[in-house]
N, C-alpha and C positions, 0 to 999 in steps of 0.2 A: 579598803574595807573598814566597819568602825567594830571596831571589838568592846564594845559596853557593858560589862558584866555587872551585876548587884553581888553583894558580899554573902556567901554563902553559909549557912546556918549551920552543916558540920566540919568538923577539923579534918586535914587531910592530912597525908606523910610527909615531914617537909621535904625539898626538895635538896638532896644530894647533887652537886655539880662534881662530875668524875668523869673517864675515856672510857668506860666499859661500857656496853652494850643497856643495862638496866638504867635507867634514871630513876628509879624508888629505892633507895635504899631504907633501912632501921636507923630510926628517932638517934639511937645511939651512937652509931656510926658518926664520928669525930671527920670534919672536911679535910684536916691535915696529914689524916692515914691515905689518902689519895697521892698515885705517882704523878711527878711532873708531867704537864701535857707531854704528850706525842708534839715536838717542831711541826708537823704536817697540818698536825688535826688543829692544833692552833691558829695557824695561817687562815686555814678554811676557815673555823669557828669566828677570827678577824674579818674577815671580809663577810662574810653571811649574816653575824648578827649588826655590824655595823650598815651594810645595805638593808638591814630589814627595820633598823631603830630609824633610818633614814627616811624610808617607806612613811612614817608618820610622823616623822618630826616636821617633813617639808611640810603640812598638811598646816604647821605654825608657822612656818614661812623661814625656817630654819634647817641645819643639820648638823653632823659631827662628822670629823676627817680621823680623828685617833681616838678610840673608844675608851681606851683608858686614861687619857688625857683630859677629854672634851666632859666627861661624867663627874671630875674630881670639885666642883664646885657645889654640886649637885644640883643645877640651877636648869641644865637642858635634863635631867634624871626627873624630876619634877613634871617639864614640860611634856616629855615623853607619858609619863602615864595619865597628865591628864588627858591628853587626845587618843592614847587606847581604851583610857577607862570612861572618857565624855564626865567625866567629873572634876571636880575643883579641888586642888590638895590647900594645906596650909600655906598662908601668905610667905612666901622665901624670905632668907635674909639677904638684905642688898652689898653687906660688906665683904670686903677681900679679905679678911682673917680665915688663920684656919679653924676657928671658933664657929666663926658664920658659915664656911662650909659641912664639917660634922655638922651641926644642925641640919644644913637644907636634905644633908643624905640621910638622916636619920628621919626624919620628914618625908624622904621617900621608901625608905625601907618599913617604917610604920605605915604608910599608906598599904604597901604588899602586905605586910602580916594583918593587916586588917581585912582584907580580901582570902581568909586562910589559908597563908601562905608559912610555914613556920623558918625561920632563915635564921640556920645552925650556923657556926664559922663564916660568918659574914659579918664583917663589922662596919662604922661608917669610917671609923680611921684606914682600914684598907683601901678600901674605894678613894679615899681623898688624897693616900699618898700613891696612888696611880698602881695595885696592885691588879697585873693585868689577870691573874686566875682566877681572882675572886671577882671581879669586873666583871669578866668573862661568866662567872657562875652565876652573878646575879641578874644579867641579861638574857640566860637563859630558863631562869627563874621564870623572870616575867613573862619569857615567851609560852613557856608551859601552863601559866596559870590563862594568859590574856589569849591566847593564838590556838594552843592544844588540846587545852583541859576540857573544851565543851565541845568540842567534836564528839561527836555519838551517832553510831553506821550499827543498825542489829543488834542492840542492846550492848554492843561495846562502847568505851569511851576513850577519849585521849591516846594515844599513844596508839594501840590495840584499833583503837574506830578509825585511825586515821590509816593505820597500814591495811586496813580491812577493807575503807574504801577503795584506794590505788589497787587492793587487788579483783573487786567487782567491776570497777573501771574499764580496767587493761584484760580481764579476763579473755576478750574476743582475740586480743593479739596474741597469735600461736608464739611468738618469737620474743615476749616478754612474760616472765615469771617475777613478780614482787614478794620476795620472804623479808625481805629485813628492809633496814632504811641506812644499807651503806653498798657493799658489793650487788645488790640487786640493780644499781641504777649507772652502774660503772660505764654501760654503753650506751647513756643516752635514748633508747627507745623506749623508756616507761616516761619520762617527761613526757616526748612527741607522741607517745597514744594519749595521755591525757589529754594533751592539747586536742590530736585528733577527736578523740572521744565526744570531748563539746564541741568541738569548731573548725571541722575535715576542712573546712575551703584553707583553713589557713598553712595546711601542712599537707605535699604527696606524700604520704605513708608509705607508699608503693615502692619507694623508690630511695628510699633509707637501709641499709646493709648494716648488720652487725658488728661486720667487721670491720665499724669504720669510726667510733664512739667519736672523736673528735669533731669530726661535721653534724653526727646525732646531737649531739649534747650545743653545741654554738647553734643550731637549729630551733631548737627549742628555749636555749634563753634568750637570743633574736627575736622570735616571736609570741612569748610570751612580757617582754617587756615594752615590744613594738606595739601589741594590738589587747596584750592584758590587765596592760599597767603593773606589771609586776618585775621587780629592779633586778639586774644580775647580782644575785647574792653569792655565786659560783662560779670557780675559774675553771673552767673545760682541763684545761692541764692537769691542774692540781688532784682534779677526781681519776683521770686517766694513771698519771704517774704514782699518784697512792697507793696500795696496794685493799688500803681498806678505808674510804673515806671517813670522813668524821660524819657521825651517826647525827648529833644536835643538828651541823648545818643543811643536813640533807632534808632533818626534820621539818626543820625552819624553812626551807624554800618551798619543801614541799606542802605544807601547811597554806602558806600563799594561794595557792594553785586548789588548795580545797574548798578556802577562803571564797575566793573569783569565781568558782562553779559551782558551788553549794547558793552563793546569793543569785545566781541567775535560774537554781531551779525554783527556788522556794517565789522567784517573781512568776516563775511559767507556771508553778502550781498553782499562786493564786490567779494567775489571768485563765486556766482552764476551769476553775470552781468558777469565777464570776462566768466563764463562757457558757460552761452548762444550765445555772441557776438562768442566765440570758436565753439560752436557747429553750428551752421548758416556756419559758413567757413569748417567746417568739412561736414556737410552735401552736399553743395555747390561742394566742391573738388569732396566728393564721387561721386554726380550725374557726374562733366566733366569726370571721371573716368569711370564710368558705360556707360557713351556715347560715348567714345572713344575705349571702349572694345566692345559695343556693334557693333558700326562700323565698325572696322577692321575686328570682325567677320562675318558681314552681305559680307563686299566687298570682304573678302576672299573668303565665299561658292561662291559669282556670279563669282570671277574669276576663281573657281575650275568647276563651272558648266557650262558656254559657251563656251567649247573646246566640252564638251561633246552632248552639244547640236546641233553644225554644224557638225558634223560627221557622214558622209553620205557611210561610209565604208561600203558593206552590208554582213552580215553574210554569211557563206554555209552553214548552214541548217536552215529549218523552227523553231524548237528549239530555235536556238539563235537568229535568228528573233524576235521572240514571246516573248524572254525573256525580247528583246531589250524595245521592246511594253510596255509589264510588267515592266520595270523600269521607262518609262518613266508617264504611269499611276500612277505611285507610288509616281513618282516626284511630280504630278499634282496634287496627292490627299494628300501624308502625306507632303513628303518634304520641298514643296513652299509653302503651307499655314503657318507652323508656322513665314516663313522669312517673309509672307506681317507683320505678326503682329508684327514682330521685326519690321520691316521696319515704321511700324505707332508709335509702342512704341518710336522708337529711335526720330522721330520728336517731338512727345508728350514730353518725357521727354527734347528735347533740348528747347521749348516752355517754361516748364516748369522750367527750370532753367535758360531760361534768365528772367524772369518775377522775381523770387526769390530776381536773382541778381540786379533787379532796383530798387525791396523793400527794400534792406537792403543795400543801397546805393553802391554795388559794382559795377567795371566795367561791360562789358557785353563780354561774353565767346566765344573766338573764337576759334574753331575746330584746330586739325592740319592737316595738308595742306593733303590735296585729301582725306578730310569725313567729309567735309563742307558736309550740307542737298542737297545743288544741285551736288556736285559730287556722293551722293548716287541715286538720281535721275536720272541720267545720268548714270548709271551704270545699274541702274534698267533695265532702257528703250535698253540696249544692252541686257540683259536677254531674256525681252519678246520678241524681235526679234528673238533670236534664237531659239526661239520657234514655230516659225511661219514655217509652213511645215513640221517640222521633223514627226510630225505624219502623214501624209497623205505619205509621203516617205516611212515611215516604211512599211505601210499596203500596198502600192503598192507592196514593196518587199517581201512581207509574199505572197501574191498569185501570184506573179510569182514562188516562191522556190515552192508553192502547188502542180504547175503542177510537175513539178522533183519529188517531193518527192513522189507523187504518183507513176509515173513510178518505182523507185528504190525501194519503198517499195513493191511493185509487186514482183520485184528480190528476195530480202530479205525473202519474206513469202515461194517462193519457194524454194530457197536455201535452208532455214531452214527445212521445211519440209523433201528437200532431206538429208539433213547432220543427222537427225536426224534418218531416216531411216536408213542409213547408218550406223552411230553413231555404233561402236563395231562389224561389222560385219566382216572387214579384220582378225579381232582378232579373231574372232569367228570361220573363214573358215581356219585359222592359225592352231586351237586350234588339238592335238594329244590326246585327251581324250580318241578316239578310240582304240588307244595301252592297255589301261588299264579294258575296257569296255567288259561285259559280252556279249554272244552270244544275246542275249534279247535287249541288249541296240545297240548294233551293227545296227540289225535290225531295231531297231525303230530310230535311227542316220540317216539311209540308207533313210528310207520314211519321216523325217525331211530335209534332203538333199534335198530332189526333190523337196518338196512343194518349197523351197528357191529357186530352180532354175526357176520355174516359176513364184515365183516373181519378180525376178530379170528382166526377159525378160518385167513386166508390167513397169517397170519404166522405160522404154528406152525413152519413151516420154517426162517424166518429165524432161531428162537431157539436150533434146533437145531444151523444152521450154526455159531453162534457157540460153542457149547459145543465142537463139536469143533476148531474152531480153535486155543481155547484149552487143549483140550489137548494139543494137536500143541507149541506154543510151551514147555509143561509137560515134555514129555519132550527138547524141545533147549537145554532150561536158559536158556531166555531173559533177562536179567538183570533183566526189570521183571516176572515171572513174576506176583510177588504182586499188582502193581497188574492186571494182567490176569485175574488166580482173581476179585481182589474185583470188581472189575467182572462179570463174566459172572454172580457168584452174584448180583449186585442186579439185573442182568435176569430171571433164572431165577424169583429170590423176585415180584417183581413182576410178572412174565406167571401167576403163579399167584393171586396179588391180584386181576388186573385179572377175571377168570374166574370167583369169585366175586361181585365187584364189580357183575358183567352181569347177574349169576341176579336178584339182592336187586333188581334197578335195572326190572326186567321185572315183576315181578310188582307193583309198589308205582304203576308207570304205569297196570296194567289197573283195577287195586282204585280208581285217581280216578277213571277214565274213567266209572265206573257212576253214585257221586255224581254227577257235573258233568253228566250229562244230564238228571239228575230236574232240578236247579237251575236247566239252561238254558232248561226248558218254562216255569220259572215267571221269567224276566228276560227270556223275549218276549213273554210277559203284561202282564207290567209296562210294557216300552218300548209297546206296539200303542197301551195307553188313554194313558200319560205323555206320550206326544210329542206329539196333539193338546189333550191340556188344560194342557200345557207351552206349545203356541202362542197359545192362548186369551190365556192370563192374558200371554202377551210382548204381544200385539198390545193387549189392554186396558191395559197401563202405556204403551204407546206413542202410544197416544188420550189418555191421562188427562195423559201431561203435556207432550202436542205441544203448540206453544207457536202459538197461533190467530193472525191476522188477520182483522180484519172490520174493514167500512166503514158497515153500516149498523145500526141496527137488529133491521132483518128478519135479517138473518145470526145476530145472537148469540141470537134467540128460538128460531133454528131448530137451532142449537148446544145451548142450552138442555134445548130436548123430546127431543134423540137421547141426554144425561148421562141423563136419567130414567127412559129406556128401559132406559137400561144395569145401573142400579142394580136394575131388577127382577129382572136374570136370576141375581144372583150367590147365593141358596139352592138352587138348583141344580146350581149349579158348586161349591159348598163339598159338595153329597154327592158327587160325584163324586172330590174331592177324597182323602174317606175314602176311597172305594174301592179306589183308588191304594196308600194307602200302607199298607191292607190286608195286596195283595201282598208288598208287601217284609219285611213281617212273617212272612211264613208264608218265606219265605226264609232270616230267620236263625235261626229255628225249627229249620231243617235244618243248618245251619251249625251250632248249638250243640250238638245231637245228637250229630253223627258226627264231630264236632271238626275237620272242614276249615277250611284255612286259606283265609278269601276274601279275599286280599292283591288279588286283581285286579277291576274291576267288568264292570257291565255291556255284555257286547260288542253289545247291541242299539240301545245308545241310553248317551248322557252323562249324563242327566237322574239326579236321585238325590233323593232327599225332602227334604234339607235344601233344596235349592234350591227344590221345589216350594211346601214351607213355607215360605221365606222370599219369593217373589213373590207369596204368595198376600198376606199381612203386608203386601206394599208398596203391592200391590193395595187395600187397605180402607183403608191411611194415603192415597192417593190419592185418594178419592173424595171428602173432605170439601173436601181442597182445591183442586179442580176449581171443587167449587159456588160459592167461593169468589172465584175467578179468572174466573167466568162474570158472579157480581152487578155485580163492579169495572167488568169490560168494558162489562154493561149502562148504567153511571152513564157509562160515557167516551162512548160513543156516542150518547147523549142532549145531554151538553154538544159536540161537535162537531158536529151537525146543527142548535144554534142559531147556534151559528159559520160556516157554512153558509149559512146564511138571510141573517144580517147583511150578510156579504159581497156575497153576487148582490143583494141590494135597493137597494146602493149602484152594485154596477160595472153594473146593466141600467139606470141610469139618466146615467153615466157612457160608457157607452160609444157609445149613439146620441149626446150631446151632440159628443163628437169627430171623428165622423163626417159629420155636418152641418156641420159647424165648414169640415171639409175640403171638403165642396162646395162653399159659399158660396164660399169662397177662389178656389177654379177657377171659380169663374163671374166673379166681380170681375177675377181675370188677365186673361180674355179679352173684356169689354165691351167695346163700342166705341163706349159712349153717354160720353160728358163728356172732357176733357181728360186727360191724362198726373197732372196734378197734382191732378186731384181722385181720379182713383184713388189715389193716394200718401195723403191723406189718409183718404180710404176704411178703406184699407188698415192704419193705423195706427191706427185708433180700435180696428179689429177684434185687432189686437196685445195692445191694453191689457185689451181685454175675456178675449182667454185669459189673460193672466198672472193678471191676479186670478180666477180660476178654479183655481191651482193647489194652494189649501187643501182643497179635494174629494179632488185628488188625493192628497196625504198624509195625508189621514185614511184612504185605502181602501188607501193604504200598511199604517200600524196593524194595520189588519184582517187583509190579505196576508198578514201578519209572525205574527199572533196563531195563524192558518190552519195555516204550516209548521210553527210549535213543536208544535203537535197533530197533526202529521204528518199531516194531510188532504190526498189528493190529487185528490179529486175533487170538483166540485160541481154537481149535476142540477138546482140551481134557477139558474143561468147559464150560457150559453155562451161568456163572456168570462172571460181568465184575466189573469191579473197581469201579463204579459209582453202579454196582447194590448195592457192600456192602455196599458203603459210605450211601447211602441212606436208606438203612436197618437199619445200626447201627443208623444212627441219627434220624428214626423212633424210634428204640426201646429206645433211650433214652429219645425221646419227650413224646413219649404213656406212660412207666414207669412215668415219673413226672408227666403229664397229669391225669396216674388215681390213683395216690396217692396224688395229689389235688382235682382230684374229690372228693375222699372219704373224706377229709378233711374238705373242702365243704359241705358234706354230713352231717358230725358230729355236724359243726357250725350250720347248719340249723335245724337238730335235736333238738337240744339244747336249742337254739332259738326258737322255733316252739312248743317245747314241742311233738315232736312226739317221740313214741313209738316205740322199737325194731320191736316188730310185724307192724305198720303201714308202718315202711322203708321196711318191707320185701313184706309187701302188693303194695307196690310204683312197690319195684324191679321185681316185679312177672310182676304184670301189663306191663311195661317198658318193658323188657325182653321178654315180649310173643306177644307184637306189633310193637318190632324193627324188624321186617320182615328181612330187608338186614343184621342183624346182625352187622353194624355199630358203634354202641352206641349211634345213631340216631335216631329219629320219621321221616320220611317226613311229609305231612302236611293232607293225608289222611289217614295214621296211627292214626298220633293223634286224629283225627277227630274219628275213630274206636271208639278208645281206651275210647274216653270223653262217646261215645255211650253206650259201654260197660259198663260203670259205671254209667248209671241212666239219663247221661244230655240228654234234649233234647232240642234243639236251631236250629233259623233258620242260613243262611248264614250270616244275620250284624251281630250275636254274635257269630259267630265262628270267624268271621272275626278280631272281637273286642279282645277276648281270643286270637287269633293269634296275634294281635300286644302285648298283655305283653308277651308273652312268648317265639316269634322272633320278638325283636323290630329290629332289625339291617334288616330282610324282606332276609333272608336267607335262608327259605322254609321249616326250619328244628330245630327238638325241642331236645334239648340233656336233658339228666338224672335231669343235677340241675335244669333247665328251669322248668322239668314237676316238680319236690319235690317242688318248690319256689309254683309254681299256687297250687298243690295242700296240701301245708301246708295252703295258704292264703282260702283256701277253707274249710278247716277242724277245723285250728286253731285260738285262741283267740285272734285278735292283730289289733290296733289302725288301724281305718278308718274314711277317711277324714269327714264324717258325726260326729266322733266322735271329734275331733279336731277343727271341725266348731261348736261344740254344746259348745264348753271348750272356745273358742273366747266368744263367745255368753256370756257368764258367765262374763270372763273380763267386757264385753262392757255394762253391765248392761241392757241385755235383747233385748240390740237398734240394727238393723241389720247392724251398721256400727260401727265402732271402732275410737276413735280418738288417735293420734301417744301420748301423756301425758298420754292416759290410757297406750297403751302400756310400755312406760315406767316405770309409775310407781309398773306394775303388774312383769315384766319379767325383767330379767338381763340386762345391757346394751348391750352386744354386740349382744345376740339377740332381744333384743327391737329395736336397729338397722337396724337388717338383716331384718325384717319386714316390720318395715318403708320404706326401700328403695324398696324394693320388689311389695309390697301395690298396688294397683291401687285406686285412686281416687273413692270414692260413688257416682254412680250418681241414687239412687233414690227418689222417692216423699220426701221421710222425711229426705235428706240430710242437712246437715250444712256444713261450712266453715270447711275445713282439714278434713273431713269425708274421711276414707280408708275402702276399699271394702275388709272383712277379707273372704267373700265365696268363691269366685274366688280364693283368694293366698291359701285358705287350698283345693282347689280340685285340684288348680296344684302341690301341696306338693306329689299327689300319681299319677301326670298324667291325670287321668280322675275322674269321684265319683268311688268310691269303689266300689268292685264287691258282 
């Protein structure tokens, strides 16, 4: 920064260099009644005012390493103030004496006190015998008068203005408080708001901690010497381990930093006065701009629009009349309202920027020549003149074109009418359709002709109307006169056309009508005999290649002899043939003659001789291969009737085997000669005997299999089909296992039960003599017999009851074990729920409820368990906690109580 101060015209206090907090001390106050530095404040004060004398000596291309040393010549003390002060001191002396030295420092010491600086106990012999306090004092002299003194923040100065600012500064940091310029700055975050303060990018504030002054403070001399140019005058340590830094050198660095951001407001202040003085002339420009564009454009529409407003040319039609109308409504309602409001805007803003221009002491704006306010005025006042009339003009001339246009559209409606009518009828009376047109359509042509010709006669009047219309339009000078001449003369020419058109169109209908009668007697000729020898030969391709079935023999011999028959008739049917297409010959016969167009056929019949020709053609290619298709069928039915044979020779000898098979079986079930166990073996020998028996069967499998591929589906030498045996055998295989389980069945329950050979035979007898259907079934009034027969007597609930244990599944029907089971449970000794409930009872100590510990400790666990879970809760009178109801679980052990 350049610190350039002129010499000021009142005397100030001089400057006391002491470690106490004031730097003003009284005139009187002697510098030697001051206590030796503080060692600390020294150190700092070394290093601070030395980097700060540095700060501008390099600035001469120089600097100083020992401040008390490097000043004793007074040679760089010199050079130092002239580049703070931008002034020239007195020429130095160049000698090494200590003569020439006291000189150069009194030379700079005179310099300060000329600057009003008053410098009590300061001498040049100090300074030159390297006295570092007084050095040190006159260093900070100068920094006070060159660096401090003109700081001024709110009517403070020096000292006062400079801790006034740092604390408007830092104000926003909740976590900096600046009172003094020594313990305020101990941790670092009143440097780094400053810096923040001007220049956040260069510092995260965010992220700086109090409790960490060391990184704060290297933070802040890093970046402000990096990016401020301002030199570390401060050792991070030395401020930290102080207890009270030194007050000058906190001044002094901080001073720097007032230095560096005071010179960049006073450039931003001035670059905002010249912005706004800029901006006022820029806005200014833009308004004579916006009003000179606005102008040209206001006076350009009025010049482009009063040509169009005295133009009194009037349309030919009502149309463009009306339109004329319609634009200029348009003008009235969209057009010219936006221009009045240009028109007031544009004065408004030219009001407005001369007003501008008086305030901010500019001249006053004058328009370019012809859009001055009163030439747009004047321009204006030529618009609404031409305004004046042109509507009452218009609408005059819209009802006078009304009268015209009513006459002409009168024209028009008829014309139109007639041309419409007209519209395709030359074309129509043109038309030869008749050439190609059946006897039928002829006729109905002939009385379509006439009706037309009577219309035609009605429209004579309409043509005449139009002729005089137009020429009514002819003698009031109509303006489209000529389009309406030529128009009525192409009706006139063309009702004169159409008139001959009719005559040529009548007589050329009657002249076919005679042909096409001779020709229709001979095309119902032709359909009467065509259409049944037409059917003939459809129904004989329809035999010849219907696609037959047969199963026997006898069917294809009999198929055979009716081909043979057929073939006889067809010399017969080929003269008929000729006969036919005779006709049609003596047809074009007449056709070529009289040169008629026969575009159209026969309206009798579809049939036409190509066709007859060509079925008849398809007719005699089918005949051979008929014969054909009849040999083949006879060779297939010959090998399917040995196919046939094979089959039933084996399944009539297969199928009684199976059947006897199944008797025997039902007789052995129901013996009641030999023991249980000789049945059982019985019964197993006869097992073995069917299985090897089942090679029979898959050989007539083979055959089965051989039968389908031949698609045979019937066979008259058996009554037994492939499914009857399939069904057989695996009958007989299920009934063999079936009642060699039973019996098995039989034995376990014997066993079991302790019944007796005699009691099973008592059972079988029983069983046996009330299976009525012979089944090896009860139905449910068998059993009911049967119970009767043996002593029971009960009403319907205990039949009912006896029928659920014996068909629990409600199947209606009681087989062999079903009855042995009830009546073993009837006869024989064996565990009932009453008895099971009395055995609980025992466990439980006589109590009607059981607790899950007894069970446990009475019965095994896993079923001590199975009970427990089973259990249902006790609830009666003499219940306790975890009481299980053993009555209930032992009567559903057997379903219901015991019988």
């Amino acid at each position: 920064m350049d610190y350039h101060h002129q010499p000021q015209q009142e005397h100030h206090h001089f400057h006391h260099y002491d470690g106490e907090e004031n730097s003003y001390m009284p005139q009187e106050d002697d510098w030697d009644r001051d206590l030796l530095l503080d060692p600390a404040w020294e150190k700092q004060q070394r290093k601070t005012f030395t980097a700060w004398c540095n700060s501008h000596l390099r600035k001469a291309g120089t600097q100083i390493e020992n401040i008390e040393e490097d000043f004793r010549d007074g040679l760089k003390l010199m050079l130092l103030l002239e580049v703070i002060s931008g002034e020239r001191l007195a020429k130095p002396e160049r000698g090494k004496m200590r003569v020439h030295k006291i000189s150069n420092v009194n030379k700079a010491l005179g310099f300060i006190a000329s600057k009003g600086v008053k410098l009590v106990s300061i001498g040049a012999e100090e300074i030159v015998d390297g006295n570092a306090k007084m050095t040190l004092g006159m260093i900070w002299t100068i920094i006070l008068r060159f660096a401090i003194q003109d700081i001024s923040v709110e009517e403070t100065s020096a000292k006062e203005g400079l801790l006034l600012w740092c604390q408007r500064k830092t104000a926003p940091y909740k976590n900096v408080n600046i009172q003094n310029f020594h313990i305020s700055w101990k941790d670092g975050l009143g440097f780094c708001a400053l810096i923040h303060r001007h220049r956040p990018e260069l510092i995260d504030y965010g992220k700086l901690r109090k409790d960490d002054p060391m990184t704060n403070l290297n933070t802040a001399f890093d970046v402000a010497e990096k990016y401020l140019d301002i030199p570390k005058m401060l050792d991070a340590e030395d401020i930290v381990s102080t207890l009270r830094p030194d007050e000058k050198a906190i001044m002094t660095y901080v001073s720097c930093y007032y230095h560096a951001f005071s010179g960049k407001q006073k450039a931003e202040t001035a670059a905002n006065r010249i912005c706004k003085v800029l901006a006022v002339n820029q806005e200014n420009e833009q308004l004579m701009e916006d009003y000179e564009k606005l102008a040209s454009d206001l006076l350009e529409w009025i010049r482009r629009t009063i040509p169009w407003l005295e133009n009194r040319v009037p349309e030919n039609t009502m149309q463009a009349m009306q339109q004329k109308l319609e634009d200029f409504r348009d003008y009235r309602r969209l057009h010219k309202p936006p221009k009045v409001q240009e028109k007031c805007q544009l004065e408004i803003n030219f009001n407005t920027l001369q007003t501008k221009l008086r305030l901010s002491n500019r001249p006053a704006f004058m328009p370019s020549e012809g859009k001055m306010v009163s030439d747009i005025s004047n321009a204006w006042g030529a618009l609404e003149g031409g305004e004046k009339g042109y509507e009452e003009w218009l609408l005059n001339e819209i009802r006078r074109l009304e009268r015209l246009d009513h006459l002409a559209e009168k024209f028009r409606q008829k014309a139109t009418i007639h041309e419409a009518w007209t519209e395709g009828k030359e074309e129509m009376l043109q038309q030869k359709e008749y050439e190609t047109a059946s006897l039928s359509d002829i006729k109905a042509l002939l009385k379509k002709h006439e009706a037309f010709e009577s219309d035609l006669a009605a429209h004579q009047d309409r043509v005449e109307q139009i002729a005089a219309i137009a020429q009514e339009l002819n003698e009031l000078e109509y303006y489209d006169s000529p389009s309406v001449n030529a128009r009525c003369q192409r009706i006139c020419d063309e009702w004169d056309s159409l008139g001959v058109l009719t005559q040529k169109r009548s007589e050329a209908l009657k002249r076919t009508e005679k042909l096409l009668e001779t020709i229709d007697q001979l095309y119902l000729e032709f359909a009467k005999r065509a259409a049944p020898f037409n059917n003939w030969m459809e129904g004989a391709m329809e035999d010849l290649q219907d696609t037959f079935i047969v199963h026997t023999i006898e069917e294809i011999q009999g198929l055979s002899t009716a081909h043979e028959q057929f073939k006889a008739t067809l010399p017969e049917a080929d003269k008929e043939r000729q006969a036919i297409l005779g006709i049609h010959n003596e047809i074009a016969k007449i056709v070529q003659t009289y040169h008629v167009n026969m575009a159209g056929t026969n309206p009798y019949t579809t049939i036409n001789p190509q066709e007859i020709n060509t079925k008849w053609d398809k007719v005699r290619q089918l005949v051979p291969q008929r014969d054909q298709a009849l040999i083949e069928e006879h060779a297939r039915q010959q090998n399917n009737e040995r196919l046939r044979r094979q089959f039933a020779n084996q399944a009539n000898v297969i199928g009684p085997w199976i059947q006897n098979k199944m008797e025997e079986i039902g007789r052995i079930s129901i013996e009641l000669h030999g023991t249980l166990e000789d049945h059982l073996t019985h019964l197993r020998q006869y097992e073995k005997s069917i299985v090897n028996y089942k090679p029979k069967i898959d050989q007539l499998e083979g055959d089965h299999q051989l039968i389908q591929e031949a698609l045979i589906f019937d066979n008259k030498h058996t009554n037994y089909t492939m499914e009857h045996i399939r069904v057989g055998w695996e009958q007989l295989l299920t009934t063999i296992a079936r009642t060699i389980n039973e019996i098995e069945n039989q034995i376990l329950t014997r066993d079991a039960k302790g019944i007796s050979q005699e009691q099973m035979n008592e059972f079988r007898a029983s069983f046996n003599h009330f299976d009525r259907k012979k089944t090896g079934m009860m139905d449910a009034e068998d059993f009911r017999a049967c119970l009767i027969s043996m002593g029971y007597n009960m009403g319907e609930a205990e039949f009912a009851r006896i029928m659920s244990i014996v068909d629990p599944n409600r199947l209606g029907v009681v087989t062999f074990q079903a009855f042995i089971d009830f009546m073993s449970r009837e006869t024989a000794d064996t565990d009932t729920a009453d008895q099971v409930m009395a055995s609980f009872k025992v466990l439980a100590g006589d109590k009607n409820y059981i607790l899950a510990d007894e069970l446990r400790r009475e019965l095994p666990p896993d079923q001590a368990e199975y009970c427990i879970a089973r259990m249902t809760p006790y609830t009666g009178p003499d219940a306790m906690p975890g009481a299980l109801d053993y009555m209930s679980f032992s009567t559903a052990l057997y379903g219901e109580s015991d019988l």
